[in-house]
C-alpha positions as CSV (number, residue, x, y, z in Angstrom):
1,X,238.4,35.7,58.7
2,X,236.0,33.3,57.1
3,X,237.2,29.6,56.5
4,X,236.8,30.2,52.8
5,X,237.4,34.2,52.4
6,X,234.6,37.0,52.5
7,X,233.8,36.3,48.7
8,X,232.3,32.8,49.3
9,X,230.8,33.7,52.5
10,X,228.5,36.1,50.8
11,X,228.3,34.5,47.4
12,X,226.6,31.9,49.6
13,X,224.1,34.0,51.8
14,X,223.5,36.1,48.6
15,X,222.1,32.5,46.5
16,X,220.1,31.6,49.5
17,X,216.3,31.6,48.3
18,X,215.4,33.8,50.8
19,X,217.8,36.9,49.9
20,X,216.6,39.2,47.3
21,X,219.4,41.6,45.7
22,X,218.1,45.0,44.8
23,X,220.7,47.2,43.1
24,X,220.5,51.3,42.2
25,X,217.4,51.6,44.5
26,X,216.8,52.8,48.2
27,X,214.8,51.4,50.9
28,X,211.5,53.4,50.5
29,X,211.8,52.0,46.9
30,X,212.5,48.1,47.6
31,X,210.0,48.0,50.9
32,X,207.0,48.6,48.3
33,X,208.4,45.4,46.6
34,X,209.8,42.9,49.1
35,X,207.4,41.7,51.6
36,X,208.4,41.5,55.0
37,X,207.2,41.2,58.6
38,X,210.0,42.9,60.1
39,X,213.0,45.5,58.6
40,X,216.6,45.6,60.3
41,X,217.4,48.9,59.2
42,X,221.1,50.2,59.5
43,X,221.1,53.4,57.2
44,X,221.1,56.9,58.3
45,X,218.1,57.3,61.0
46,X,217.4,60.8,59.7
47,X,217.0,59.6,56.0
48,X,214.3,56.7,57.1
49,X,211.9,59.6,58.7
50,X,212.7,61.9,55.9
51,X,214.4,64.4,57.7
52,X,211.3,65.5,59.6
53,X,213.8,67.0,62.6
54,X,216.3,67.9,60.4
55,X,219.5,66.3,58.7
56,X,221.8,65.3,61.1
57,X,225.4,65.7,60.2
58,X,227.9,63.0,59.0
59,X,231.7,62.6,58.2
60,X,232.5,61.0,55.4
61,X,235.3,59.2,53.7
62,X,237.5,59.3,50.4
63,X,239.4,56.4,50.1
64,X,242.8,56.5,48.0
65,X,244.2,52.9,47.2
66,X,248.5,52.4,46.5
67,X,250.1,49.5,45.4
68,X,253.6,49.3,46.5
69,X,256.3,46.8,44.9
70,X,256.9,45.8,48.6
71,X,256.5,42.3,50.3
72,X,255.0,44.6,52.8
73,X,255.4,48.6,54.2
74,X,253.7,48.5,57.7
75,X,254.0,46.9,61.0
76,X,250.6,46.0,61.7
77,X,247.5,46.3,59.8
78,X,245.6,49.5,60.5
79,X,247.7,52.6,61.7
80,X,246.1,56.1,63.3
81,X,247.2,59.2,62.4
82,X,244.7,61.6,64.6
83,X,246.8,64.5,64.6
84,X,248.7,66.5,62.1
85,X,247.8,64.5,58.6
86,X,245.6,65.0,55.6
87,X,244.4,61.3,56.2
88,X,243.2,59.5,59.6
89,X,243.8,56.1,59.4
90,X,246.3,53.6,56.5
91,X,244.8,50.2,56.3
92,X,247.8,47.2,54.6
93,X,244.7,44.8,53.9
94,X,248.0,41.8,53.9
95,X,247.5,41.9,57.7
96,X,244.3,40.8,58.0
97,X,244.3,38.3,55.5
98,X,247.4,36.6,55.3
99,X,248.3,37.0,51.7
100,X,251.9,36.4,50.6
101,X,253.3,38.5,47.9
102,X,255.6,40.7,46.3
103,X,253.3,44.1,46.0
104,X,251.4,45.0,48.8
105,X,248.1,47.4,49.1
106,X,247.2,50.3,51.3
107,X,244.4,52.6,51.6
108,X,244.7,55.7,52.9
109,X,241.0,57.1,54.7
110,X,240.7,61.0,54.3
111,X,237.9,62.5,56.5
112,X,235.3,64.9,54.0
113,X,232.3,66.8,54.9
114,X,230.2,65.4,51.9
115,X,229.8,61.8,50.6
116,X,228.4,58.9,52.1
117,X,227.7,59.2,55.9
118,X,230.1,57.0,57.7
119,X,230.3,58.9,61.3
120,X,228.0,60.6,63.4
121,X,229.0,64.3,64.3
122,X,228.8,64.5,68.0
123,X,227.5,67.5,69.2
124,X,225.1,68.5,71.7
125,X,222.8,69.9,69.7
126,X,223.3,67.3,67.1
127,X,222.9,64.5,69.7
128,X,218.8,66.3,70.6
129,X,217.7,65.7,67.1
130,X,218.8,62.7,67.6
131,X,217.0,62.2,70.5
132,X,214.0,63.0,68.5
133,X,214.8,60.5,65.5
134,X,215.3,57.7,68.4
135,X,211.6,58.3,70.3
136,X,209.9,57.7,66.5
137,X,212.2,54.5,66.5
138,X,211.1,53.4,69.8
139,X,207.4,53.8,68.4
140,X,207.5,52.5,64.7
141,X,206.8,48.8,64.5
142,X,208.4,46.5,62.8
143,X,211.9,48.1,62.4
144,X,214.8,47.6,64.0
145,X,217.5,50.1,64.0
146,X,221.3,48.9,64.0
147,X,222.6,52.8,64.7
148,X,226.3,52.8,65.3
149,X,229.4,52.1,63.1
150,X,227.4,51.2,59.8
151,X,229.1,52.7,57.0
152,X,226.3,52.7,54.7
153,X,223.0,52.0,53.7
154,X,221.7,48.9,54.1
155,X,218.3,47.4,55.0
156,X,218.1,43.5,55.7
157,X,214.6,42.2,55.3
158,X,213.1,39.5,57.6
159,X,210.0,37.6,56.1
């Protein structure tokens, strides 16, 4: 955890003069406005070569929020459920940060087929298109691709 808390952290890379916020736009949009030299680029690799291969398919996520009149409900931060549950995964946020109160929040993850890709599929045929989307990559200049565990999309901009 940051010194200060996440909110500070980004309020202050977000006033640097440097960063440029661009809201209800995507990448192809904002590269036409923003010069840059070089593009980390962390959204879906399918998306940034317009699906030439194909879509590749991604899990997504509905997240359902409680607040409980309880100092606190679970043992540790984050528990899995993998097997037998509508939801995967029940994050108490008072864990990680250290909070003291009365109430207490959890969010419960449910895994959907539609929404904002958050996991890869892994297939085999699946991981080939890939394949395909990762020799453009190796070839395109400029860009970096941060393909992994990013939840969304979001382009950082290097001039």
């Amino acid at each position: 955890m940051p010194l200060h808390g996440f909110t500070r952290m980004f309020e202050r890379m977000l006033s640097h003069p440097n960063i440029n916020v661009l809201l209800n736009c995507n990448w192809l949009q904002a590269r036409e406005w923003i010069p840059h030299r070089e593009v980390i680029y962390t959204g879906p690799i399918d998306e940034f070569f317009h699906f030439q291969f194909g879509r590749l398919p991604y899990r997504s996520l509905e997240f359902r929020f409680e607040t409980l009149h309880a100092a606190q409900i679970q043992p540790v931060a984050v528990v899995n459920y993998p097997n037998d549950y509508e939801y995967t995964r029940v994050t108490e946020f008072k864990h990680l940060t250290g909070q003291v109160h009365s109430e207490t929040t959890r969010v419960y993850e449910y895994p959907r087929g539609i929404g904002e890709p958050y996991y890869p599929i892994p297939r085999p045929e699946n991981a080939a298109v890939y394949q395909q989307y990762k020799g453009l990559a190796a070839v395109t200049p400029g860009v970096h691709f941060a393909v992994g565990s990013q939840p969304t999309s979001t382009t950082t901009w290097i001039k």
